[in-house]
C-alpha positions as CSV (number, residue, x, y, z in Angstrom):
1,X,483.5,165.1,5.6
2,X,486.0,162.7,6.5
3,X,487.5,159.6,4.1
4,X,489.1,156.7,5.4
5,X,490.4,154.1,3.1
6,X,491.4,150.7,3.9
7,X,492.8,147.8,2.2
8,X,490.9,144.4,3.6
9,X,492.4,140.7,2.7
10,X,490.2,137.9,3.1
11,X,491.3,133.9,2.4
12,X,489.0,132.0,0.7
13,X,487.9,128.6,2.2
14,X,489.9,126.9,-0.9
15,X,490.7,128.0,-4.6
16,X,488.5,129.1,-6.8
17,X,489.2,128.6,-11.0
18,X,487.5,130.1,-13.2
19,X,488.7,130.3,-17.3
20,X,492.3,131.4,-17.3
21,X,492.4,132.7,-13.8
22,X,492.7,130.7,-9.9
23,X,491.3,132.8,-6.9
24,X,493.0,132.2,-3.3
25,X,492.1,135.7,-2.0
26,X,489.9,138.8,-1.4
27,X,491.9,141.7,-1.8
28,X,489.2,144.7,-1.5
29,X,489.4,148.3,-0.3
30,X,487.1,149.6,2.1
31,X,485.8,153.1,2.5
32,X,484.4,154.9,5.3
33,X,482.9,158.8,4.8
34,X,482.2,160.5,8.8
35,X,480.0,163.3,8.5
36,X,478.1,165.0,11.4
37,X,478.6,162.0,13.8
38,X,477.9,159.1,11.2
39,X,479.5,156.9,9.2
40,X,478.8,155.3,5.6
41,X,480.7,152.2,4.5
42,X,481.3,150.7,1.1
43,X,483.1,147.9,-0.3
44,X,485.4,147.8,-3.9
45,X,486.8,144.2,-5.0
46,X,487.2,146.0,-8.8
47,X,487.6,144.2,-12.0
48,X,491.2,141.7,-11.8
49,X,490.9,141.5,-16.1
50,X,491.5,145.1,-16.1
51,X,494.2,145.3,-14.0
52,X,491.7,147.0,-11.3
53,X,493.8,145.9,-8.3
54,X,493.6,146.5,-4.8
55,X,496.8,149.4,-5.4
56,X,494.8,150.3,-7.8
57,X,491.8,151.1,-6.0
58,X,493.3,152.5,-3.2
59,X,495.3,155.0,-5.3
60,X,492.0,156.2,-7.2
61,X,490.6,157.1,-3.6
62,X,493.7,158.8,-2.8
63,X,493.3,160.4,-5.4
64,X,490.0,161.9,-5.0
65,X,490.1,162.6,-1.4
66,X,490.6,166.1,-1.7
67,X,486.8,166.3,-3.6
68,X,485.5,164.4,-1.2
69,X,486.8,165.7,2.1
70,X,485.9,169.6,0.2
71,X,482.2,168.4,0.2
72,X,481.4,166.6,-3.1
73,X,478.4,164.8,-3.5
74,X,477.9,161.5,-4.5
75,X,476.2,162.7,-8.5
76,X,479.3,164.5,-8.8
77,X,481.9,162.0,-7.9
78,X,480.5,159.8,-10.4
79,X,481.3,162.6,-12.7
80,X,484.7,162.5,-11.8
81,X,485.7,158.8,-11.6
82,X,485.8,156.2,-14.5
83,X,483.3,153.1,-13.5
84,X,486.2,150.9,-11.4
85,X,485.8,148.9,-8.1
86,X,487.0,152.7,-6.2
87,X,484.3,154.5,-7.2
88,X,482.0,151.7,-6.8
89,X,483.4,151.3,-2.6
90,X,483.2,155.5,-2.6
91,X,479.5,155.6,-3.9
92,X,478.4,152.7,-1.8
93,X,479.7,154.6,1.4
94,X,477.6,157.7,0.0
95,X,474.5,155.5,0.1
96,X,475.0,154.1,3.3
97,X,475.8,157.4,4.9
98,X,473.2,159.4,2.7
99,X,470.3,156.3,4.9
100,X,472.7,156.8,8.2
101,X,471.8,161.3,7.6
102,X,468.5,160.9,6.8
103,X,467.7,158.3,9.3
104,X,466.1,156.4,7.0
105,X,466.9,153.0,4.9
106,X,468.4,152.2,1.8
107,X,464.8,150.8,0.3
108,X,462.8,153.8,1.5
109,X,466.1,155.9,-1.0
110,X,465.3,153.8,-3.4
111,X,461.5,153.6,-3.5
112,X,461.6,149.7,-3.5
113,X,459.9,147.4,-1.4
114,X,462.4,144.4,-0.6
115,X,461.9,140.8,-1.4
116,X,464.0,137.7,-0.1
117,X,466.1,136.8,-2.8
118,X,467.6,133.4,-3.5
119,X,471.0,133.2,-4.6
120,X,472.9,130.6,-6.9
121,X,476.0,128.7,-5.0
122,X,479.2,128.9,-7.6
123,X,481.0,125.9,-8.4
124,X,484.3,126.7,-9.6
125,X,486.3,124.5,-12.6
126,X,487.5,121.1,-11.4
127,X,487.3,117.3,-13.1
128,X,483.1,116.7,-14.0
129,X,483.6,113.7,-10.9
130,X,485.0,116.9,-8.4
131,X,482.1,119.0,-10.0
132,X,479.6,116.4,-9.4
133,X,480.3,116.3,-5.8
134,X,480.4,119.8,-4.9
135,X,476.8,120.2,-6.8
136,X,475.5,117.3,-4.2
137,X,477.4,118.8,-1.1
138,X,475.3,122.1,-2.4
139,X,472.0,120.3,-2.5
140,X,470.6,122.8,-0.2
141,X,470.5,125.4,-3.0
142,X,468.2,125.3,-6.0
143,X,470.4,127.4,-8.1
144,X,474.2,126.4,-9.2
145,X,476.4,128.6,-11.2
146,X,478.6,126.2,-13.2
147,X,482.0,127.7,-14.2
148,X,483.2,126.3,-17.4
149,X,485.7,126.5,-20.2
150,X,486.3,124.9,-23.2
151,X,487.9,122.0,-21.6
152,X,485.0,118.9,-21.8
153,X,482.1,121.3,-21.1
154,X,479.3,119.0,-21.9
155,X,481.1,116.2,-20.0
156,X,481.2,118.3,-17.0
157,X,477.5,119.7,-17.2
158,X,476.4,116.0,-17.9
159,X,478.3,114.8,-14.5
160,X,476.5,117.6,-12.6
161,X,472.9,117.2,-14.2
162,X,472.9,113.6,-12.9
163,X,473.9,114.6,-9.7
164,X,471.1,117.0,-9.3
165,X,468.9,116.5,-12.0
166,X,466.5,119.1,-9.6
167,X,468.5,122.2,-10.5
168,X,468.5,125.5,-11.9
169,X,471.5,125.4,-14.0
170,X,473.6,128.5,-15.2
171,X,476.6,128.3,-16.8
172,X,479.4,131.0,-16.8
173,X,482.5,130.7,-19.2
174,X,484.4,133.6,-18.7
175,X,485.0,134.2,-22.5
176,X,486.3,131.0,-22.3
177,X,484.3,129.5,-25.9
178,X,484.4,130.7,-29.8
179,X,481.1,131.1,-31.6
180,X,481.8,128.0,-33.8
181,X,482.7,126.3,-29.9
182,X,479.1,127.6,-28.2
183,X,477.2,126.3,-31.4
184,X,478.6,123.2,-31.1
185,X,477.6,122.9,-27.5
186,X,474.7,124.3,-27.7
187,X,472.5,121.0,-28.5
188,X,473.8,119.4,-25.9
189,X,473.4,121.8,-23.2
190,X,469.8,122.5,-24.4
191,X,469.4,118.7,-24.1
192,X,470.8,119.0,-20.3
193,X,468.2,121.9,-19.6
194,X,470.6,124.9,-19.1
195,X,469.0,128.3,-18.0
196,X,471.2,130.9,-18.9
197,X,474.9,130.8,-21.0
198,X,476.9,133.8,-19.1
199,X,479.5,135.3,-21.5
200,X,480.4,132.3,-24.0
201,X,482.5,134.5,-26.1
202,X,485.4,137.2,-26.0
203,X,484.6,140.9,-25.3
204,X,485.1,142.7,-28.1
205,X,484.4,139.0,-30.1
206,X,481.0,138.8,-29.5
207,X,479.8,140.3,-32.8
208,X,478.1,136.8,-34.4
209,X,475.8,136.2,-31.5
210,X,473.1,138.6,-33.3
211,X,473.0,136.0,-35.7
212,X,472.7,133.0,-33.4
213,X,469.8,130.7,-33.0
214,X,469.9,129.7,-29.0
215,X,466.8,128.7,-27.1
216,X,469.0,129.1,-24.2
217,X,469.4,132.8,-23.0
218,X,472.7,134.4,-23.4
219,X,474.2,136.8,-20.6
220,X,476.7,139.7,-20.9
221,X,478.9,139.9,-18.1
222,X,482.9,141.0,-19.7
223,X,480.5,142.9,-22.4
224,X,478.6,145.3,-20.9
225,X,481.1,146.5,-18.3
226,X,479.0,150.1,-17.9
227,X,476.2,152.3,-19.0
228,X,478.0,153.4,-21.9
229,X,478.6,150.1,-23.1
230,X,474.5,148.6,-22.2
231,X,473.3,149.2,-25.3
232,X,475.7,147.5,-27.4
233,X,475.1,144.3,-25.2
234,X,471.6,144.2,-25.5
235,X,471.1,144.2,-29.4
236,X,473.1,141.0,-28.6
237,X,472.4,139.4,-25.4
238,X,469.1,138.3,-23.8
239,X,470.7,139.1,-20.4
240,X,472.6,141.7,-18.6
241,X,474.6,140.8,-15.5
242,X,475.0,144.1,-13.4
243,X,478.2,143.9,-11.4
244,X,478.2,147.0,-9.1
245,X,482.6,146.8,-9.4
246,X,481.9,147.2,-12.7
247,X,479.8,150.1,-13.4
248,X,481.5,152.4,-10.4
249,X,478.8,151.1,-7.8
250,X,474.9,151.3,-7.0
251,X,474.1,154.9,-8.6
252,X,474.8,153.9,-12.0
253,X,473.2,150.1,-11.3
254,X,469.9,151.4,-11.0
255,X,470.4,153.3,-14.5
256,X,471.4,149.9,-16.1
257,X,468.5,148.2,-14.3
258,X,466.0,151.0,-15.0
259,X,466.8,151.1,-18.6
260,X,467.2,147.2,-19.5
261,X,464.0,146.8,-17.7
262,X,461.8,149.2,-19.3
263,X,463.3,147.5,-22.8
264,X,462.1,144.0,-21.5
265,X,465.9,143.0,-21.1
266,X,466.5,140.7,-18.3
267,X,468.9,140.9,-15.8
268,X,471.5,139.3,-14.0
269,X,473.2,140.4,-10.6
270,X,476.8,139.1,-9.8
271,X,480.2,139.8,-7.7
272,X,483.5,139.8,-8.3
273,X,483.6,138.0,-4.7
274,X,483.5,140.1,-1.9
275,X,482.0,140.3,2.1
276,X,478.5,141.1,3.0
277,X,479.1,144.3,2.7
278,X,479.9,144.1,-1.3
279,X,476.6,141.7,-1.7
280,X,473.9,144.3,0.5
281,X,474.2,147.0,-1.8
282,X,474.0,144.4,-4.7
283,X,471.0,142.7,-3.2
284,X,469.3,146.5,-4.0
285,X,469.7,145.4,-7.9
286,X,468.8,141.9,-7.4
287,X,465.2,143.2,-6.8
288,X,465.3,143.5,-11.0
289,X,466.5,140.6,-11.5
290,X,465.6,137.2,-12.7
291,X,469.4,135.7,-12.0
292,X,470.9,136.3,-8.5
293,X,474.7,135.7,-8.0
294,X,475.5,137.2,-4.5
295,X,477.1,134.4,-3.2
296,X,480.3,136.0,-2.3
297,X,480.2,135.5,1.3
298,X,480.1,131.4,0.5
299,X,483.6,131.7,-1.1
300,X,485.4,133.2,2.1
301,X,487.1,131.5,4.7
302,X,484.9,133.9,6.9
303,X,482.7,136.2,6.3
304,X,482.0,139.8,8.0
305,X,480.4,140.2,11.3
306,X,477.5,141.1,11.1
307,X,477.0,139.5,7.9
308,X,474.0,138.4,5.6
309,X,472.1,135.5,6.4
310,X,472.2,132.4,4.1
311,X,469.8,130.3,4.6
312,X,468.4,126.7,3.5
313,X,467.3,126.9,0.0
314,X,469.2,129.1,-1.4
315,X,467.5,132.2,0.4
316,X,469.6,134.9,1.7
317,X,468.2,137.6,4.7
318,X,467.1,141.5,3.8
319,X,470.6,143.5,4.5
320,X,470.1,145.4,7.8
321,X,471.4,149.2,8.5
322,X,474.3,147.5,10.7
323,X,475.3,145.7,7.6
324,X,475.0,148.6,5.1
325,X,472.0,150.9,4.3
């Protein structure tokens, strides 16, 4: 076996705010495993609140080449690496050369049949007129992801409802709120028929929501970073985002999805950004979920060639093997 790590920068088309935090760039690692004449690739972005950097990644690779390059499998790397964006770009490769071996595809691994799945377009923090006219120039999609923070939220959902008053509406915070902040809101936004509050409150902060009457779901995203942190998140949230940079990639997605879905949980699937090859193994856990965040691509100055499809209405194509799997 032969690993290859890269680092890959990618501008986006303009900045991208979110609570506490500007985005101008992609920095991700790439990962290539060459085994008897074919290759797997994978993608790690990692987790910037952590400090899970693009050094960062690349140095846990490094670190784990010699495994790698001696023969270890995919089950046992995930032994031997936390859950960060490296292990997520090293299992991903696995997968992708595991279909390239086997001559086979990713959903024949996986035992799923695959259905087109619409994604939501993100519209980053700006003044509720800015806000308002990025929702119209996405009319095309169905779905909008409204970041927010505690900055005039209703004022800015209000500005966007009117401009598409036809939308599915999600709203991400980022930790942004406190509990006495989201129940405050809360009237309001039910009023302005939001679909899902992602992560309201602080990790680690997030205590009071067992005790909170919403008819709005609530999402975990900062609070249920892994497997060994799912249960926790569901005796307090209705809905589990799955990033695949957080939980050390696709091996350990399908645990989360298995398990929250044989509890009834629903899910979410997101990005940290990334290129088409970050969103094709995360269009795998899509196929659980109700929410779909794999917009990535649409925050990039350019995307990958070949890259996903994104089509009118939201829809985005099936990944093909010469994307990833």
């Amino acid at each position: 076996m032969k690993m290859t790590i890269e680092r890959k920068n990618f501008p986006l088309h303009s900045p991208f705010a979110i609570t506490g935090y500007t985005f101008y760039e992609l920095k991700s690692v790439w990962v290539t495993l060459e085994d008897q004449g074919q290759r797997g690739l994978g993608e790690g972005v990692g987790i910037y609140y952590l400090g899970d950097d693009q050094d960062k990644m690349f140095a846990d690779l490094e670190a784990i080449r010699p495994s790698v390059e001696a023969g270890a499998r995919r089950q046992e790397i995930n032994q031997l690496m936390p859950a960060t964006g490296a292990r997520n770009a090293l299992d991903c490769a696995y997968w992708d050369l595991e279909c390239k071996l086997q001559q086979t595809s990713i959903w024949d691994l996986v035992g799923i049949k695959p259905e087109i799945l619409t994604t939501v377009a993100t519209i980053g923090i700006g003044t509720p007129a800015e806000m308002a006219r990025r929702a119209k120039e996405l009319s095309e999609f169905p779905h909008l992801k409204i970041k927010l923070s505690s900055d005039g939220p209703v004022e800015r959902l209000s500005a966007i409802r009117a401009a598409r008053p036809d939308a599915k509406l999600v709203v991400d915070v980022n930790q942004g709120w406190n509990l006495s902040q989201l129940e405050s809101f809360l009237p309001a936004l039910e009023e302005l028929r939001i679909d899902m509050i992602e992560q309201p409150l602080a990790r680690g902060e997030d205590q009071g929501l067992a005790g909170i009457h919403s008819g709005i779901p609530i999402g975990a995203d900062e609070s249920a970073l892994n497997l060994s942190e799912y249960q926790a998140a569901a005796d307090r949230y209705q809905v589990i985002n799955i990033k695949l940079d957080k939980c050390g990639g696709l091996t350990e997605a399908l645990e989360i999805a298995n398990l929250a879905k044989s509890q009834g949980k629903t899910l979410m699937v997101g990005n940290m950004t990334g290129t088409s090859l970050s969103m094709a193994p995360a269009y795998v856990i899509g196929q659980f979920a109700e929410f779909v965040d794999i917009d990535g691509p649409l925050l990039l100055a350019e995307d990958i060639e070949p890259g996903l499809d994104y089509q009118a209405g939201g829809k985005v194509s099936i990944p093909t093997p010469n994307i990833w799997g």
